[in-house]
N, C-alpha and C positions, 0 to 999 in steps of 0.2 A: 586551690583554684576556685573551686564553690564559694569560700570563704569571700573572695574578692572581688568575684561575680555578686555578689548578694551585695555588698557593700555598695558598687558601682551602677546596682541596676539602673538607675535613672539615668544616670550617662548613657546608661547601654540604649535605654530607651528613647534616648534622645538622639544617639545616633543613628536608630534604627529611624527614625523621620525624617531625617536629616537625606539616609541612604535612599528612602523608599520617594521621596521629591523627586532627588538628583534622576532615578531610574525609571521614571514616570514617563517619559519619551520614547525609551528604549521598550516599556511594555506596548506602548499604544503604535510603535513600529512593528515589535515582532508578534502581536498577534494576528497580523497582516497572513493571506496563505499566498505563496509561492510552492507550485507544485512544476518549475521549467525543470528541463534536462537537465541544467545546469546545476539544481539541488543534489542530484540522484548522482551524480558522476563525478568523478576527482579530474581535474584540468591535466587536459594530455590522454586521458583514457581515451585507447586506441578507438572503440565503439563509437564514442564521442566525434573522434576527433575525423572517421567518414563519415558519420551524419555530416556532419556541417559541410565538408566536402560534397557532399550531396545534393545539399541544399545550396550548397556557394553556386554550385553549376545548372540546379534545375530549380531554385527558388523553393519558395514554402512546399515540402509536398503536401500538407495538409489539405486536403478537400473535401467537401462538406458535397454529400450526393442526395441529389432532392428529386421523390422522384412525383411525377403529375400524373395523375388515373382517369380514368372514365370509363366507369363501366360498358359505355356501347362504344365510344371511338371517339379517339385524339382528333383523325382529321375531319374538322368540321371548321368554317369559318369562326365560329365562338370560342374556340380552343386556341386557333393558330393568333388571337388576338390575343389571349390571355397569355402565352407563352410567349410573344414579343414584349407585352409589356413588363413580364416578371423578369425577364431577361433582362431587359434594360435598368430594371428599378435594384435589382442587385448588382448590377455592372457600377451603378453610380455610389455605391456604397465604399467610404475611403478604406476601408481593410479587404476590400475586393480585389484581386489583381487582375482576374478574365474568368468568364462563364462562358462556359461549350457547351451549348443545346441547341435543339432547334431553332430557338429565338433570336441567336447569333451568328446560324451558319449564313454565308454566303455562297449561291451559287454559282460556280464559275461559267464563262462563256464556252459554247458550243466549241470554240476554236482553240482551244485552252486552258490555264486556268487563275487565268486574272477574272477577280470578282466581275461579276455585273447586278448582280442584286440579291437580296436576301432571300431564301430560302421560303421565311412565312411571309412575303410582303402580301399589302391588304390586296394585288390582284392575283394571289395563287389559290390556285382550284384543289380539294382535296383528292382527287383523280389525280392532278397533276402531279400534285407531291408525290403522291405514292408510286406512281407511274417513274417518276426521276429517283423514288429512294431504291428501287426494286430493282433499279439497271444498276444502281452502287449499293452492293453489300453492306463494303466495309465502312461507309459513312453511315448508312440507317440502323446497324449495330450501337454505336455510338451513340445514336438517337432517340429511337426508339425501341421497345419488344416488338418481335412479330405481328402480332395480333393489333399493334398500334393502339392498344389499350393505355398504355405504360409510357409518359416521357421521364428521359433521365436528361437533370441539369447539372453538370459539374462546375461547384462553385469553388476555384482556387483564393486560397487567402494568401493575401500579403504578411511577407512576414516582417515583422518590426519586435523593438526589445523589449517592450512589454508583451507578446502576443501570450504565451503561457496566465497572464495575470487576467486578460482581459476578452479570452476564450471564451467562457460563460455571457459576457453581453454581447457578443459578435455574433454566436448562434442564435440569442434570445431576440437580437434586430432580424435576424435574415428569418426564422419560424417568423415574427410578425410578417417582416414586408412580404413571404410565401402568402400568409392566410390574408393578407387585404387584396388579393389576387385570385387570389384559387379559394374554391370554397371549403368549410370544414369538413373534415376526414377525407378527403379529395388527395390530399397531399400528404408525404412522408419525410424525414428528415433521417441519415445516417453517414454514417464515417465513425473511425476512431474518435475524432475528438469530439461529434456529438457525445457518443458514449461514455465518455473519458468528463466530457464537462458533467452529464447528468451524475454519473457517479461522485464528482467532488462535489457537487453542491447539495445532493442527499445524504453524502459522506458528514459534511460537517452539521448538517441541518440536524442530523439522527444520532451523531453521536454528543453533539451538543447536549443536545435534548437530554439523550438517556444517561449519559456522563453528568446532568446535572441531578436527572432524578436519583440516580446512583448516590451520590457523593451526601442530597439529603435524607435518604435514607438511612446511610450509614450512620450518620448524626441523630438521626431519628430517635434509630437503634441505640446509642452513645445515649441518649438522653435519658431514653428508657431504664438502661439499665444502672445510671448514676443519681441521675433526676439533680445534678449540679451545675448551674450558670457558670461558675469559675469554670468548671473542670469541661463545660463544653467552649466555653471562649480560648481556654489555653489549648483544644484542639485545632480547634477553628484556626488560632494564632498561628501554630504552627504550619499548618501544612498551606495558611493563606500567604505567610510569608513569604516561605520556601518557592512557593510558586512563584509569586510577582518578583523576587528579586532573580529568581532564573530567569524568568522568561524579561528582566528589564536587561539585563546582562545579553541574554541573546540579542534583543534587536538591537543593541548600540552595537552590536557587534556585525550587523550586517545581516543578518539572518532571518527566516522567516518561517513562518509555522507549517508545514508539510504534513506528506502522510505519515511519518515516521513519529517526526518529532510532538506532532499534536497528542501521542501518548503520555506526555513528559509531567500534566498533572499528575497522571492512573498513579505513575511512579511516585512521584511524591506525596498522591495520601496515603500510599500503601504503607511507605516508609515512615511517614511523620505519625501515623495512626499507631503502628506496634508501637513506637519510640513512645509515645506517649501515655501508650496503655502500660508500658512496662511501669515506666516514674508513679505511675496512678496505683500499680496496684505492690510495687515495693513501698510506698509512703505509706497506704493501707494495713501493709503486714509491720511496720512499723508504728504505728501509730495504736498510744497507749491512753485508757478514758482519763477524761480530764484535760489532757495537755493540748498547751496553746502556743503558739507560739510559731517561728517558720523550723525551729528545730528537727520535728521528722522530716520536713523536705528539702532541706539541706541534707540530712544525711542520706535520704533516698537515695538524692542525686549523686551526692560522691559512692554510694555503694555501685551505681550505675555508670559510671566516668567509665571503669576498663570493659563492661561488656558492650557494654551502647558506641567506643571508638574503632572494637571490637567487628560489632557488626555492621559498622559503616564500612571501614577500611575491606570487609570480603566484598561486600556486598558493591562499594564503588569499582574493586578487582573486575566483580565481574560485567558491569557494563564495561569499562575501557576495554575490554577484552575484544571489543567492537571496534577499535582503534587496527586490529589485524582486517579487516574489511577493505576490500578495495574499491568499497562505493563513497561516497562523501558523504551521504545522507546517513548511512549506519555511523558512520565515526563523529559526525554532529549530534547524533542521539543520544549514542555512549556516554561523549566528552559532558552534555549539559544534561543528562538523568544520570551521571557521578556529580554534578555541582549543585542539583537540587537533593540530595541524598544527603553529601555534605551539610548545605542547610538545615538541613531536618535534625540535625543532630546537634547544630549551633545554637536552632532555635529553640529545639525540645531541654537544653538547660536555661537558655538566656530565658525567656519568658515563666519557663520553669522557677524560676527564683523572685520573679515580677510576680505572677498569677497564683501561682499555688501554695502560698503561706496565705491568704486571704480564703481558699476552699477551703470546706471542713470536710476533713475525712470520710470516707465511706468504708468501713471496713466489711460490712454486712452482704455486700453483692460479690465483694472478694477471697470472704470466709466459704460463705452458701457455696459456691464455685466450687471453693479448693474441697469441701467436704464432700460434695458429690461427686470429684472427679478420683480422689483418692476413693472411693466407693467405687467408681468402676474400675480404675487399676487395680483394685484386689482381684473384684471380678475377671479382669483377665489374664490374672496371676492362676486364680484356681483353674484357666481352661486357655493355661497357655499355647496348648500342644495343638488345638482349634483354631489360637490367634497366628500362630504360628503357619500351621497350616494355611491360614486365610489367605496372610500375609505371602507365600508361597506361590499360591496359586491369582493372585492379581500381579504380582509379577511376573510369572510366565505370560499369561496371556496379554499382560502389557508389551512384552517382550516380543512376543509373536507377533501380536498388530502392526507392531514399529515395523518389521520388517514389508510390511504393506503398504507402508506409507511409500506416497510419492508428491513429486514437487511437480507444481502445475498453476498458474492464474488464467482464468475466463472472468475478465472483469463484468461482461453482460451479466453473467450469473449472479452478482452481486447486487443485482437490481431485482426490486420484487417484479411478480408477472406483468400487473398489470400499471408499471409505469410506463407516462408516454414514449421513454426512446425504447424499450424493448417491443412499446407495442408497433410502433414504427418500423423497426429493424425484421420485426418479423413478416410485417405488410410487403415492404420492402423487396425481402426475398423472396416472396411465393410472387409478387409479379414482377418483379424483373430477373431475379436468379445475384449469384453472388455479385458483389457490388462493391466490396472493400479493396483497396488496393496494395498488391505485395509486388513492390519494386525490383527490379535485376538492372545492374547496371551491365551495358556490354562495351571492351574493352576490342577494338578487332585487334590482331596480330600483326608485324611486321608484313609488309606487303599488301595489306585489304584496307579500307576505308568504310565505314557505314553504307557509303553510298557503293562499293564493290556488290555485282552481282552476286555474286557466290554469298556474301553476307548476309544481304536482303532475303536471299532465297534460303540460307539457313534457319533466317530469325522467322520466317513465316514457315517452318516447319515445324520447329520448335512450339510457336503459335499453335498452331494443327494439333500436337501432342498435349499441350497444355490444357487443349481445353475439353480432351478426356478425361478428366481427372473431374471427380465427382466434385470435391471442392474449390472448384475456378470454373469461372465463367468464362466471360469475354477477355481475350488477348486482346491490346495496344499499345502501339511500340513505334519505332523509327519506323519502320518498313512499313508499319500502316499505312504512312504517308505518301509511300511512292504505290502502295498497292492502290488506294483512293483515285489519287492521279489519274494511273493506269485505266482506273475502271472508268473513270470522269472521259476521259478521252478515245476508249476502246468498249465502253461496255464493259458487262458483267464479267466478261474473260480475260478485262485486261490484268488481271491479277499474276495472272499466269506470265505474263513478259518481263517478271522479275528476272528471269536470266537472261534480255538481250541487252548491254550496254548501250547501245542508241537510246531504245526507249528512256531507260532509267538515268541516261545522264541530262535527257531533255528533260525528265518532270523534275530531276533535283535542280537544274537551274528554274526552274518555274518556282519553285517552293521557295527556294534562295531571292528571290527579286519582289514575290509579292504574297509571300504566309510566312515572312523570317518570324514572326513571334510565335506561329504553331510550330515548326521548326524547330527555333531554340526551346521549346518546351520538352521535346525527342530526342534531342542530337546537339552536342556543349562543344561548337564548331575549334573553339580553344586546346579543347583536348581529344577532339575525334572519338568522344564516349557516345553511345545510345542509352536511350531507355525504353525499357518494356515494363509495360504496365501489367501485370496478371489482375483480374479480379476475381475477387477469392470470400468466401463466407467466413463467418465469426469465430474464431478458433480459437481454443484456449494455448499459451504458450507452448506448450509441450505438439499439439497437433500442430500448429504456426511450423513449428521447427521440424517435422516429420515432412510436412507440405513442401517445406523452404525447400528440402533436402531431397527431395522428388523431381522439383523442379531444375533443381540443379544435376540430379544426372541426367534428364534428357535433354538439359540444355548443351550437356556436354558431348551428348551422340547427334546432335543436333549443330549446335555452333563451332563444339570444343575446336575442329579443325583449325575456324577459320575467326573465333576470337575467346577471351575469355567472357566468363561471365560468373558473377559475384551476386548475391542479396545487397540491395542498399533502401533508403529509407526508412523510416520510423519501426517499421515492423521487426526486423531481424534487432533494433534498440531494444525494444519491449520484451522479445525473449530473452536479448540478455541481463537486462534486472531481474528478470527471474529468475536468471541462476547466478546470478550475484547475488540476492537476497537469501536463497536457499544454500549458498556456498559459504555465506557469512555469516552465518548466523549456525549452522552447523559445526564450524570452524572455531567462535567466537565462545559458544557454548563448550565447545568441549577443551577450549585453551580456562574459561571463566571457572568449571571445575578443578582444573589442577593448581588454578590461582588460588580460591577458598580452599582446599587443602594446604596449599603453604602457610595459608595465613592461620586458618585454624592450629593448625601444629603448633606453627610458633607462639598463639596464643594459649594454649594447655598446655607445652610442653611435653606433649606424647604422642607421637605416631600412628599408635594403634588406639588411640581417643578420636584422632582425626579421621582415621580412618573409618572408622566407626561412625564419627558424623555427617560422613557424609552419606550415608546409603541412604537416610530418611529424607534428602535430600534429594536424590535421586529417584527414590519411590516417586513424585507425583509428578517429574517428567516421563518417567516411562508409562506412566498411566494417561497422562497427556498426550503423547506420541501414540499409546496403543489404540486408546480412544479413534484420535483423528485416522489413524489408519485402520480400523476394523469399520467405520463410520463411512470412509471411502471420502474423510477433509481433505484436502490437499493443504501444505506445506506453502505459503506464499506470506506476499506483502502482509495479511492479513491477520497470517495465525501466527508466525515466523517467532513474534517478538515476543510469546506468551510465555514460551520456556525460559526465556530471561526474567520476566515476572516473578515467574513464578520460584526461582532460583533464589533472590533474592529473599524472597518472603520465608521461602524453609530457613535459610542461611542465619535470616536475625533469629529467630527460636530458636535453634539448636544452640548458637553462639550462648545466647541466654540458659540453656537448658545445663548445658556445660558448664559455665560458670556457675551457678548455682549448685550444681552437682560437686565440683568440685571444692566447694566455700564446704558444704555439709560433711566433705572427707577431711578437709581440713579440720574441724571440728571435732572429731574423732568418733564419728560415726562411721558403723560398716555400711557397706555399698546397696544391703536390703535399705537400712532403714534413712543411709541416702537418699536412695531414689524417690523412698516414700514422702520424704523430707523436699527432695525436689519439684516433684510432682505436683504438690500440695502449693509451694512457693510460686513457682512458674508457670505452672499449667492453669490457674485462670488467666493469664494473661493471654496463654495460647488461645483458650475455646475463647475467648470472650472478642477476641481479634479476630477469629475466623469467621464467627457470626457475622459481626460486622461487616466486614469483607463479604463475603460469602450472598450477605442481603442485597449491598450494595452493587456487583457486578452482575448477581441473579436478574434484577428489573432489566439488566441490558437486551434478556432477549424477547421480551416484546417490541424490539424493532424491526423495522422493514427491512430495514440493511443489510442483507447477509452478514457482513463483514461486521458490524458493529452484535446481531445477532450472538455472531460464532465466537467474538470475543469474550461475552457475557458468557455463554455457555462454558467456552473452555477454561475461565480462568475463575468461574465458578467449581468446576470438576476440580481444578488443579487446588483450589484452596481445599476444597474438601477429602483430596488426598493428601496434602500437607498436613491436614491435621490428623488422621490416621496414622501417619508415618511418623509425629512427632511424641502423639501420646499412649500409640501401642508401639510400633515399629524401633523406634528407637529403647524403651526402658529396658523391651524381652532383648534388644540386643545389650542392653549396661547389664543387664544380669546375668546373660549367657558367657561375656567375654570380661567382666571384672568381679570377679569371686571373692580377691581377694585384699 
């Protein structure tokens, strides 16, 4: 096959130009980012498929909460002009569907409550506002803080099928048209998707960055230690390949770059890097003074054919392992970091046979290497019983961390201090109190109706209990509206006539003839559902889902009688990626294990070899796992996909480590002076690959990003126990368990 490869390369290479033209669309499509629901979710998922019911009945819930300050006070004629006009200037904004603030309320008449005029119009006196907010509670709640220091404007967005793509400009117009209005630091901006947009766009900004400085380091390092143009272009070649024709393959296929899948490089220099360092330093050990020719790297290569398809074939095992997932986003990662993996190993011979008969050997940085590392493998032959020990005692305490670990995302956290939406979010809460919104849908029972007393009179009970709860603020719901009403027409106490049926079927006809669009915002007259609004502080998924769960049992000593009530909206979605991501990837991992087992087996043909291979394998996830848990990481989007990394990484060295071990028995050497034999063979290619690595993901944590930070960190940790485990942890185990 090598033989025919070399023969054809210019074909080869010609149809590599030919491929990389045709797939020039498909790259400049899918480097596009798409982060909608619809990436993250498999069509039909249940989660999924109430959102949109959610959203079919009460529109986008997304809302973007902006709040207005003054440190001496809102009502001032100067204010209530600012707050009319910002009101309006974002009302005319076409991804705007309605703003509720002060600048839009309309007063109802004395006798009623069909409008007669605006709330801030240019003849209202700040006496008078406040004198008309003070008689209605629950409208000046909505409006303003106590102290009328603080306006809140809720700005709902339209939802349309780009809205996921086009988040990022829609907050970035509404902060401007805010600041040409309100003066700077006067104003604040939050919701989930402010937070949600700051995060993707420092997401890609940070990991770009440091994924670029990474990737040149690594080459740096590459450079350093060869000092050969071939031999860093057939790098380069490889994993530039592997890239562009994965990622040309994804976008013709529809797809777009996410949080997931934007790792899909990491994976492929990690892989095309060992592939190439191995060919590099088998042609080296090969390679005799004098000779010319492409002769040693043809036969590298074919010595390389069964380990190198070897440790593709675990190694792609173990991402489809990700194909058990029942998110879409994990089984699109899996399916295209196995087809950039694949690559890596097409390309690391195709250009192998172009590029590398033109370098001239370097045997000198592969000798130096193998002699000092067979120097320290003695050394921890004479003081085994210490490596042993070592060895021992890192995985206990690996072992013990794991069991600390917990799964959890707080995406704020991922933001450093002092970016604007954290600094926001925190202004935010200290003057208005929680502000985020956690949805309940309520369902009444056979015999009640929304508009039923006993309903209304439930749901503002429940209200009441809610907003004990140190993490919720302001209740808003269906029954808001008739309590408003009530108070618009009776005073402050009309809240309380929730249980006389006269009053409340006059203000629900009132609402029904002249406020149907704040209405259908509450209450989906289609299906006799309400909505209550909680608003609630910044929670990370695990507290979200304790909160949800709070609320739902007093909802249920509160409404259960007289309807159901559920989580719905965005929020209760967001916890469940969380534990989809942590359910699948714990799943994925531990199916990806027993896959490299089979395949190792049947690649050595011994059980207890594979066995064997895999514990070093093992070692630098449980040191990864013990880590994040003694460190107090949590388990999320972020860290989730490291242990697959890093799976990988161990999986091609040992494959390597084993074949060569095995080549040296065939030989009719005993299994000391194998190892020592192997050692010598393989294990520059190990240290000289970890360096690299290891340099390369190191620079990752001088980022801002938490997430891009913690990546660097950990998958810096994890290489650096992969290489412990492969060059002490595995050899004390080929000596302790094959003697013979």
């Amino acid at each position: 096959m090598i033989s025919a490869l070399y023969k054809w390369r210019y074909l080869f290479l010609a149809f590599l130009l030919m491929l990389c033209t045709a797939l020039w669309p498909g790259v400049r499509s899918g480097v596009q980012v798409d982060n909608s629901l619809s990436a993250w979710f498999l069509e039909g998922d249940p989660a999924l498929v109430a959102y949109h019911a959610f959203q079919g009945r009460f529109g986008n819930d997304e809302v973007v909460i902006i709040g207005v300050h003054d440190s001496a006070s809102l009502l001032t004629p100067r204010s209530f002009q600012r707050l009319r006009q910002l009101s309006l200037a974002l009302e005319s904004h076409p991804d705007v569907a309605a703003v509720l603030s002060a600048g839009t309320t309309t007063v109802p008449a004395p006798d009623g409550l069909r409008a007669a005029r605006p709330l801030l119009d240019s003849a209202a006196t700040p006496a008078a506002v406040r004198r008309y907010l003070d008689r209605r509670p629950t409208l000046r709640q909505q409006l303003f803080s106590p102290d009328y220091r603080t306006a809140r404007l809720l700005v709902v967005l339209r939802a349309s099928p780009n809205f996921d793509d086009r988040r990022g400009e829609i907050l970035g117009q509404l902060r401007a048209i805010t600041a040409a209005h309100v003066p700077r630091g006067s104003f604040w901006l939050g919701g989930v998707g402010v937070v949600y947009a700051g995060l993707n766009a420092l997401s890609q900004q940070d990991f770009g960055l440091f994924l670029g400085l990474g990737y040149a380091l690594m080459f740096l390092i590459f450079w350093l230690l060869y000092r050969n143009l071939w031999l860093l272009l057939y790098t380069l070649g490889i994993v530039s390949l592997a890239t562009y024709v994965t990622l040309g393959v994804y976008g013709l296929l529809g797809y777009r770059l996410n949080l997931m899948t934007v790792l899909l490089p990491v994976i492929i220099i990690l892989l095309g890097l060992m592939d190439a360092l191995h060919v590099v330093n088998e042609r080296n050990h090969l390679a005799r003074p004098g000779s010319t020719g492409p002769a040693d790297t043809l036969q590298a290569l074919r010595n390389l054919v069964r380990p190198c398809l070897a440790t593709m074939l675990t190694t792609v095992a173990g991402f489809l392992a990700l194909l058990s997932s029942p998110m879409a986003i994990l089984r699109v990662f899996g399916i295209f970091a196995a087809l950039g993996i694949g690559l890596c190993l097409v390309f690391t011979f195709g250009l192998g046979v172009l590029i590398l008969p033109h370098a001239a050997p370097s045997p000198r940085t592969t000798r130096t290497t193998s002699n000092r590392l067979v120097a320290f493998y003695a050394l921890v032959l004479r003081h085994r019983q210490l490596a042993t020990a070592v060895s021992g005692v890192l995985i206990s305490l690996g072992l013990w961390g794991a069991t600390h670990l917990r799964a959890d995302t707080y995406t704020l956290g991922y933001l450093p201090a002092n970016h604007i939406v954290v600094r926001d979010h925190q202004a935010l809460e200290a003057a208005w109190g929680p502000y985020l919104p956690l949805e309940l849908l309520v369902e009444p029972r056979p015999g009640y109706s929304l508009a039923s007393p006993a309903v209304l009179q439930a749901a503002a009970a429940f209200a009441d209990s809610a907003r004990t709860l140190r993490s919720a603020g302001q209740v808003f719901g269906f029954h808001s509206l008739y309590q408003a009403g009530l108070e618009t027409r009776f005073g402050p106490r009309g809240g309380r006539l929730l249980g006389q049926s006269g009053a409340v079927h006059d203000i629900g006809v009132r609402l029904q003839q002249d406020y149907p669009e704040l209405l259908a915002q509450f209450a989906h007259q289609p299906t006799g559902t309400g909505r209550i609004t909680v608003s609630g502080r910044m929670l990370s998924a695990r507290q979200l889902t304790a909160t949800t769960d709070t609320l739902l049992r007093m909802a249920g000593h509160t409404l259960g009688p007289v309807a159901r009530v559920r989580p719905a909206g965005y929020q209760p979605l967001y916890a469940r990626i969380t534990d989809y991501v942590t359910t699948s990837q714990t799943n994925s991992l531990l199916l990806s294990f027993l896959l490299v087992l089979g395949l190792v087996w049947v690649f050595v043909g011994n059980f207890r070899l594979a066995l064997l291979a895999l514990i070093p394998n093992v070692f630098p996830v449980v040191v990864l796992l013990g880590v994040m848990g003694w460190a107090g990481i949590a388990l999320d989007t972020a860290t989730a996909s490291i242990a697959a990394i890093v799976l990988s990484f161990c999986t091609d060295d040992t494959v390597h480590f084993i074949h060569a071990y095995r080549e040296q028995r065939r030989l009719g050497l005993g299994p000391a002076a194998a190892r020592h034999a192997t050692v010598a063979h393989v294990g520059p290619t190990i240290v000289l690959t970890s360096a690299v690595l290891f340099g390369g993901y190191a620079v990752m944590m001088l980022a801002s990003l938490q997430t891009v930070f913690l990546f660097g960190l950990l998958t810096s940790l994890s290489i650096a126990a992969a290489l412990y485990g492969e060059v002490i942890i595995f050899p004390l185990l080929l000596e302790r368990f094959d003697r013979d």
